[in-house]
Each structure stands twice: as C-alpha cells, then as structure tokens.
C-alpha positions as CSV (number, residue, x, y, z in Angstrom):
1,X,-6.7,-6.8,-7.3
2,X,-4.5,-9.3,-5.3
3,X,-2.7,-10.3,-8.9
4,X,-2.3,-6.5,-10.0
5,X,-1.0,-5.3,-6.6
6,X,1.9,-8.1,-6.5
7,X,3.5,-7.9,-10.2
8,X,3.8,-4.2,-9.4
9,X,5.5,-4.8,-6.4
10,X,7.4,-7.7,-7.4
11,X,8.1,-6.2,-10.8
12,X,9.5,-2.6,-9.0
13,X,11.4,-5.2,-6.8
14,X,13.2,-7.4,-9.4
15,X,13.9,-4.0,-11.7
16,X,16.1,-3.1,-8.7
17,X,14.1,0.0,-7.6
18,X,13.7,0.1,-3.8
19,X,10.2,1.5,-3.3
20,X,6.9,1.2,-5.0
21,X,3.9,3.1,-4.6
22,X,0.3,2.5,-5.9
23,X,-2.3,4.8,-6.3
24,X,-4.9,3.7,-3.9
25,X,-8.7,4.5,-3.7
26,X,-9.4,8.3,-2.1
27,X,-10.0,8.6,1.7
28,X,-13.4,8.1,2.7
29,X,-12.7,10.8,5.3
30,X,-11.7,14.1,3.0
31,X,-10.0,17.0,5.0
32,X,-8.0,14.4,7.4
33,X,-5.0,16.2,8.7
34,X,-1.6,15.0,7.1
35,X,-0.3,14.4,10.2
36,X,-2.3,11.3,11.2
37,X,-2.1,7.5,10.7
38,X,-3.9,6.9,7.6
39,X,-6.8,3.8,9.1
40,X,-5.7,1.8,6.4
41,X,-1.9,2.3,7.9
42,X,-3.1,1.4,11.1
43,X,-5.1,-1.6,10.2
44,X,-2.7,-3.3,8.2
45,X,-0.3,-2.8,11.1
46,X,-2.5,-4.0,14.1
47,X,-4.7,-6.9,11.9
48,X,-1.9,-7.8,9.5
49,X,1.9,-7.1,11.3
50,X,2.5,-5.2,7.6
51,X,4.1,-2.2,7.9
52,X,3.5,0.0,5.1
53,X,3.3,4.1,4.0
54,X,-0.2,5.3,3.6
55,X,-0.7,8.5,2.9
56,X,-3.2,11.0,0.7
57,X,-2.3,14.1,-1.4
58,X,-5.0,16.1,-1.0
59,X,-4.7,18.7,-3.8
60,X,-5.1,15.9,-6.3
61,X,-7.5,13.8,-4.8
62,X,-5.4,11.3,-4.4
63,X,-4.4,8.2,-1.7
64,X,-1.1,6.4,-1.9
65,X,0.3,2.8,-0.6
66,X,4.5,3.0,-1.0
67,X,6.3,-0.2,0.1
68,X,10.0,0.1,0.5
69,X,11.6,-3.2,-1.4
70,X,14.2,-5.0,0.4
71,X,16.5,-7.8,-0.1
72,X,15.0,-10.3,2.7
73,X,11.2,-9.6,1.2
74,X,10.2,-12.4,-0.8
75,X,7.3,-13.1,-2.9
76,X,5.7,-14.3,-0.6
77,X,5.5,-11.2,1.8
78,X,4.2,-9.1,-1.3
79,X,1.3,-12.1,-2.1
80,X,0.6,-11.4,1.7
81,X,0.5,-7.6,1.3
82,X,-2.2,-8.4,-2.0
83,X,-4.3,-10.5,-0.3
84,X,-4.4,-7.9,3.0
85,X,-5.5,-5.3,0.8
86,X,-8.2,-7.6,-1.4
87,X,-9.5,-7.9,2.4
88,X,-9.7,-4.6,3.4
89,X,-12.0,-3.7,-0.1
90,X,-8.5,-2.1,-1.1
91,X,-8.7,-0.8,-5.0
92,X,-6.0,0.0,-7.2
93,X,-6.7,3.5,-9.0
C-alpha cells in the first residue's frame, strides 16, 4: 500500500499536475452527512499533523483522499502520507 500510495503521488507531482486523488476504501459509517470531517481527515490531522481532503461520493459508493502537490513537498512528506495511511488499515480501491 505504502509503495502504491507514494508513486501516485509523487508521479501526479513530477508530471506537474497540482492535485492527486485516490480512491480510498468506502466509509464504514454509510449515510454520513457531507458536511462533516471525514474520521480519517481528522485523524490524520490530530495523530499525524497531515492535512489532507477526505471526502465520500455517496451515489457511487465511493471514498476519496486528494492531496494538493506543492513545490516545498518532498518525497519525503508523501512516504510519510503512505506510511500514515498503511497505519490507519488505509486501502487503495
């Protein structure tokens, strides 16, 4: 997982594109309003100091992690992002 998570981040980063998101594992709470921190959010926040989008589609069953790419993030902040989410029992879709 942790190897998977970062050359998709690191490959949307070197390509030049500013964001990349990754289709996560569903909620395990269906029917959470869309207004609402996403746990995961919130965890990696308050356990990890990562600030990331977490957010579900609902109509599609679907969960999504976007990181926004920028100049002063270095491999090594994406390798810390991976291993945050191998952690958490986080699972690329």
């Amino acid at each position: 997982m942790a190897r998977f998570v970062t050359s998709i981040l690191i490959a949307s980063a070197v390509v030049g594109a500013s964001m990349a998101t990754l289709a996560i594992q569903p909620d395990t709470v269906p029917g959470r309003p869309a207004l609402t921190a996403d746990p995961l959010m919130t965890r990696l926040l308050e356990a990890y100091r990562i600030q990331v989008v977490v957010f579900s589609w609902p109509m599609h069953r679907a969960r999504y992690l976007r990181v926004s790419a920028a100049l002063y993030n270095g491999e090594a902040e994406y390798e810390f992002l991976a291993k945050a989410l191998g952690e958490l029992g986080v699972r690329a879709q």
